[in-house]
VOPAGU-2260 file (C-alpha; in pm, 1 decimal, decimal comma):
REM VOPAGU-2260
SITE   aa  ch    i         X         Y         Z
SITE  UNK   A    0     189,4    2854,7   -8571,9
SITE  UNK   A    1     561,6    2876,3   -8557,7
SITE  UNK   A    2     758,1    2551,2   -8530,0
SITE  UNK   A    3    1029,5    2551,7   -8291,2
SITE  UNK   A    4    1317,9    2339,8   -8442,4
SITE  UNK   A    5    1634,4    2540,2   -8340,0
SITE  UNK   A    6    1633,3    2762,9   -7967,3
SITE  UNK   A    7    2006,4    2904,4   -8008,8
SITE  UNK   A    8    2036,0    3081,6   -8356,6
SITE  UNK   A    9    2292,7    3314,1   -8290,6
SITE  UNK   A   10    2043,9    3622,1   -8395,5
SITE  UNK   A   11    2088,6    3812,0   -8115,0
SITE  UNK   A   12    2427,4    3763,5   -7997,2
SITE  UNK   A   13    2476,2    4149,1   -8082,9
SITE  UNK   A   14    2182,6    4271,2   -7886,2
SITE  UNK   A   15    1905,8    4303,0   -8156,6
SITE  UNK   A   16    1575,1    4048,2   -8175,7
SITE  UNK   A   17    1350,7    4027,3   -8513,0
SITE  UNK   A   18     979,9    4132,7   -8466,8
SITE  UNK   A   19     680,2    3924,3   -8601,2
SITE  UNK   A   20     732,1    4130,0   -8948,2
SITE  UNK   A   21    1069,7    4042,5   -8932,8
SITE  UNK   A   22    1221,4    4359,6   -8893,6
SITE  UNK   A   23    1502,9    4422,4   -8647,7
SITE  UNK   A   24    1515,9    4608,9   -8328,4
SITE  UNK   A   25    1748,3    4650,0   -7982,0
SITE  UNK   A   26    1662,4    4405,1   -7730,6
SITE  UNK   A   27    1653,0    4734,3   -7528,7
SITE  UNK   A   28    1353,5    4855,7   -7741,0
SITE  UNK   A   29    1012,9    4931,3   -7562,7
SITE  UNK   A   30     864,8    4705,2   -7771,7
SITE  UNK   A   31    1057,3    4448,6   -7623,0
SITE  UNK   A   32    1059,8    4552,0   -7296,8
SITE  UNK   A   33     675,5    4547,3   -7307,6
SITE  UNK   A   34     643,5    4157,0   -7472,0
SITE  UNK   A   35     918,2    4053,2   -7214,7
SITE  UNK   A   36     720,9    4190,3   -6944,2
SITE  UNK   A   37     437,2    3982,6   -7055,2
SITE  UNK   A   38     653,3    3664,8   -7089,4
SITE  UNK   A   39     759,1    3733,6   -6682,7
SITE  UNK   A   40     441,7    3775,0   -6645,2
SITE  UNK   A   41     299,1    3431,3   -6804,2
SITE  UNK   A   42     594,9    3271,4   -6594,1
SITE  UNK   A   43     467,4    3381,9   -6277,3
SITE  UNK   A   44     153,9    3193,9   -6354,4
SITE  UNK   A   45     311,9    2888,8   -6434,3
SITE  UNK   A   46     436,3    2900,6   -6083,3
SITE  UNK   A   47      74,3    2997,8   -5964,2
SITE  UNK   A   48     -40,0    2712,0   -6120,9
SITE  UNK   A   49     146,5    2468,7   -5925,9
SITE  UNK   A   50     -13,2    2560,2   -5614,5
SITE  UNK   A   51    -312,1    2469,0   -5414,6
SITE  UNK   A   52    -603,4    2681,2   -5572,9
SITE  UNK   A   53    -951,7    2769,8   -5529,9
SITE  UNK   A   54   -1158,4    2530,4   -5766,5
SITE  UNK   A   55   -1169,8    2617,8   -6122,8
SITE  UNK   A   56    -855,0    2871,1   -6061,6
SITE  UNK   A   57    -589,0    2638,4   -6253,0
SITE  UNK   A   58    -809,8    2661,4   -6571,2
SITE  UNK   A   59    -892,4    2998,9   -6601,6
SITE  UNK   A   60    -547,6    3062,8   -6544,3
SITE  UNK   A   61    -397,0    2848,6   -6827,6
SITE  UNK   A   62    -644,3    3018,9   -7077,0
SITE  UNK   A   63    -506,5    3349,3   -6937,2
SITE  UNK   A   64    -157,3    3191,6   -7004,0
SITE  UNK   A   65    -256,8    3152,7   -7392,7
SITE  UNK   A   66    -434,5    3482,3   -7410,1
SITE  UNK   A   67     -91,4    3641,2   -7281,7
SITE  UNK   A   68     102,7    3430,8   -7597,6
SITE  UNK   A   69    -166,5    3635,6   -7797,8
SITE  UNK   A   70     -91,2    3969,8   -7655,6
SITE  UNK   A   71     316,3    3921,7   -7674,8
SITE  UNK   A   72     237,2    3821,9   -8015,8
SITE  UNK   A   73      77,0    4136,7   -8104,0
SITE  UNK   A   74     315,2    4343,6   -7886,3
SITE  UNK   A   75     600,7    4164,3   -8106,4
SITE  UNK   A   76     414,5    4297,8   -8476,9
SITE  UNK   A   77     451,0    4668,6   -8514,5
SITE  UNK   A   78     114,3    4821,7   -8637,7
SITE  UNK   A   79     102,1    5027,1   -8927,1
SITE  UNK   A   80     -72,0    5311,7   -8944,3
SITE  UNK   A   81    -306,9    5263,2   -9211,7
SITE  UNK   A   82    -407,8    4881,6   -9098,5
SITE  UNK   A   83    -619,6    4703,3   -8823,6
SITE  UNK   A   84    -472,8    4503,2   -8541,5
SITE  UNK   A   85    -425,0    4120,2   -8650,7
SITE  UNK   A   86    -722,0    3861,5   -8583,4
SITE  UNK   A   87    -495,9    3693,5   -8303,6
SITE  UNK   A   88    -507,7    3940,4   -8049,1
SITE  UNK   A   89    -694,2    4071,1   -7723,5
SITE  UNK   A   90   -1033,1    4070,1   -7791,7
SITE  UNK   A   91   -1315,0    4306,5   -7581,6
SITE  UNK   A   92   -1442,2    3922,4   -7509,1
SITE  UNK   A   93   -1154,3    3838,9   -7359,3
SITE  UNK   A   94   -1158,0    4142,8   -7124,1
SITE  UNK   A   95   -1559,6    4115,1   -7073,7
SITE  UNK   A   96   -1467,8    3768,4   -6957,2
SITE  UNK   A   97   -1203,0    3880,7   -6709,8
SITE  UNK   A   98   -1418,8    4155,0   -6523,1
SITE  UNK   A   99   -1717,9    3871,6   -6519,5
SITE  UNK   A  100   -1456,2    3626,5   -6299,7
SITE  UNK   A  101   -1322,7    3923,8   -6099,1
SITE  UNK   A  102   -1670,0    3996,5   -6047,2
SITE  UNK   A  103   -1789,4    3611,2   -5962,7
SITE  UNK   A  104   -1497,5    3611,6   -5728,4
SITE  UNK   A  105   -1532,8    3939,7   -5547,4
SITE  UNK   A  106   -1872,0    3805,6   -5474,1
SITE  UNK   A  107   -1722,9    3549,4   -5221,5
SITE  UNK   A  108   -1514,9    3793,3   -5049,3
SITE  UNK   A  109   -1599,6    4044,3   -4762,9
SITE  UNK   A  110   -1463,0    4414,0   -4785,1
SITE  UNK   A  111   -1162,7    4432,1   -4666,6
SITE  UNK   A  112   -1177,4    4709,4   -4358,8
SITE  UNK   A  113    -808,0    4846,2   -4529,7
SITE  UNK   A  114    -512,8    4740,7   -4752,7
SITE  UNK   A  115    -452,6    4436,6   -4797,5
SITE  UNK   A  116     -72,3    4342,9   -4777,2
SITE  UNK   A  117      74,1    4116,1   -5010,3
SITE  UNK   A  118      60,4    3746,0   -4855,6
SITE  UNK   A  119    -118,8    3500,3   -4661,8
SITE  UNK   A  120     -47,7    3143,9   -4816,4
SITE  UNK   A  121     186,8    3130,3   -5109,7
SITE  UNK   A  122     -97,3    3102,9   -5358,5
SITE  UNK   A  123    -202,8    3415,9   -5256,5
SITE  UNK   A  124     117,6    3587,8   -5255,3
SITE  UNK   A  125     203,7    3449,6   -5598,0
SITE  UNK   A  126    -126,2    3613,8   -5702,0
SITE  UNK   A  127      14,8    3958,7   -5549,0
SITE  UNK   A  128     344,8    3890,1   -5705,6
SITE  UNK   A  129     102,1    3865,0   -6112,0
SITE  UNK   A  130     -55,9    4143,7   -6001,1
SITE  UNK   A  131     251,8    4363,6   -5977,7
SITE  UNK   A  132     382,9    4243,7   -6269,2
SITE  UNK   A  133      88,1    4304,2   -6471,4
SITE  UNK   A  134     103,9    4663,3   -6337,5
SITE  UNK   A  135     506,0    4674,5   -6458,0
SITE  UNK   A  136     377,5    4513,1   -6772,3
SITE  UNK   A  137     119,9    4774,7   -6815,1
SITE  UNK   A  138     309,9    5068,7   -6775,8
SITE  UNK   A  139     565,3    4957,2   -7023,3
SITE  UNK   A  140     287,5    4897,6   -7288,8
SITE  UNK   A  141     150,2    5284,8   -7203,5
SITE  UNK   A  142     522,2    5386,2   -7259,6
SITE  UNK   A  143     530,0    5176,6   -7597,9
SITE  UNK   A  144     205,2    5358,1   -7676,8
SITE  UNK   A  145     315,2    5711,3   -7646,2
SITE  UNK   A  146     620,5    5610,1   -7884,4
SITE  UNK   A  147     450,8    5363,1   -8131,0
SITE  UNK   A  148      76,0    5250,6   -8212,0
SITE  UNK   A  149     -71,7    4933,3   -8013,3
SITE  UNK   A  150    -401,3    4853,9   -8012,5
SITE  UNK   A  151    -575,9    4963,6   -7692,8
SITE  UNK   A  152    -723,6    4677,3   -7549,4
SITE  UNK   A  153    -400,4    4562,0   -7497,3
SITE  UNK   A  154    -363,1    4777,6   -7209,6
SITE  UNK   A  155    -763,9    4733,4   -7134,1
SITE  UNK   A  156    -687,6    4352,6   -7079,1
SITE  UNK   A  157    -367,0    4450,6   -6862,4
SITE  UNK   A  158    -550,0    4641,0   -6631,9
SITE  UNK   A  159    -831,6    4413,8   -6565,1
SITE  UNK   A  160    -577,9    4150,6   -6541,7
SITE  UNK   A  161    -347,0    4301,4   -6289,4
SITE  UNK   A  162    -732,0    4368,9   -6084,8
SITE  UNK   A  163    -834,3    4032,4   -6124,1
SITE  UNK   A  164    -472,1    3878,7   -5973,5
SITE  UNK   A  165    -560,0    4089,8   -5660,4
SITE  UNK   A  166    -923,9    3944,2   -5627,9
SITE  UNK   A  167    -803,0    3574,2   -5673,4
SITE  UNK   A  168    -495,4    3642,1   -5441,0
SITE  UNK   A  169    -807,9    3708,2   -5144,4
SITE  UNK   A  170    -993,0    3413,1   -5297,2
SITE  UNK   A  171    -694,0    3234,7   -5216,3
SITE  UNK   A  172    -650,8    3371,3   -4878,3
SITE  UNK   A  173    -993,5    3166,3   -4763,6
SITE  UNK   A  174   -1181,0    3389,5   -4931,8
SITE  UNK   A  175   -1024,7    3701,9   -4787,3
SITE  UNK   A  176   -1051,2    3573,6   -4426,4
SITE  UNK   A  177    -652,9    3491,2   -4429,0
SITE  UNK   A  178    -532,3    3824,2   -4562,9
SITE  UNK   A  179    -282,5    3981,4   -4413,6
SITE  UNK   A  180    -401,7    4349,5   -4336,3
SITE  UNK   A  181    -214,2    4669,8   -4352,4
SITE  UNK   A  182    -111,4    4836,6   -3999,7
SITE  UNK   A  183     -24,8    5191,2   -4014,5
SITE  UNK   A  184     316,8    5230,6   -3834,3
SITE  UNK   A  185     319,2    5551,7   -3679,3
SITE  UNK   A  186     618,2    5684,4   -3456,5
């Protein structure tokens, strides 16, 4: 576990970060992009999480907050070809348990008749707002991948998560009764 003793270290004042492994790259990197993305991402929840939620939201949510430290982590250590991903990361558990909450909370909502427009109460829109970002987050990861290995339930456990966000943002909307509903505007 690493200690944070010192925040300002002067280490990137000239627009490079170190990696996990210690090895240097541009703060413009896709690697970095892609672990930022997932930082934004954990942020947004953090705001989530000060709302009024749907019982038993705040927890699931906070584990999802660590599991996102674990998939930065391993988005921050460069793979090498000839080794396994490192013991810390997304596990098919951890997606297995997503889909089984999407699924427990899809099973309190009614179909909605169209699209559903991000909104409703701000619990809900924060949701929609995670659920973007976990999209963003996921495409920079697939761009990371064509350039560089990463293990692939990382993006597995991005695109249940992003899924998931949409369910709970309907759970928050009174179980879907509250959502705002697209209206085609035709001239």
């Amino acid at each position: 576990m690493s200690k944070l003793d010192r925040i300002t270290t002067g280490g990137g004042d000239k627009g490079e970060t170190s990696l996990v492994d210690g090895s240097r790259v541009a703060k413009c990197s896709l690697r970095v992009c892609a672990y930022g993305c997932v930082d934004e991402l954990n942020s947004i929840i953090g705001l989530i999480c000060c709302e009024d939620l749907p019982d038993g939201l705040p927890k699931k949510l906070q584990l999802i907050q660590n599991q996102l430290f674990d998939l930065g982590s391993e988005l921050a250590t460069p793979l090498a070809e000839d080794c396994n991903k490192p013991d810390w990361g997304i596990t098919q558990s951890q997606i297995e348990l997503l889909e089984t909450w999407q699924e427990d909370a899809n099973n309190k909502l009614q179909p909605a008749a169209t699209f559903v427009l991000p909104g409703g109460c701000r619990g809900a829109a924060l949701c929609h707002l995670a659920r973007t970002v976990a999209r963003r987050t996921e495409r920079e990861v697939v761009a990371l991948a064509a350039e560089e290995k990463v293990a692939p339930l990382c993006l597995r456990y991005l695109n249940r998560l992003s899924d998931l966000f949409f369910v709970w943002a309907r759970l928050c909307n009174n179980e879907g009764r509250d959502d705002l509903l697209w209206q085609p505007q035709r001239s």
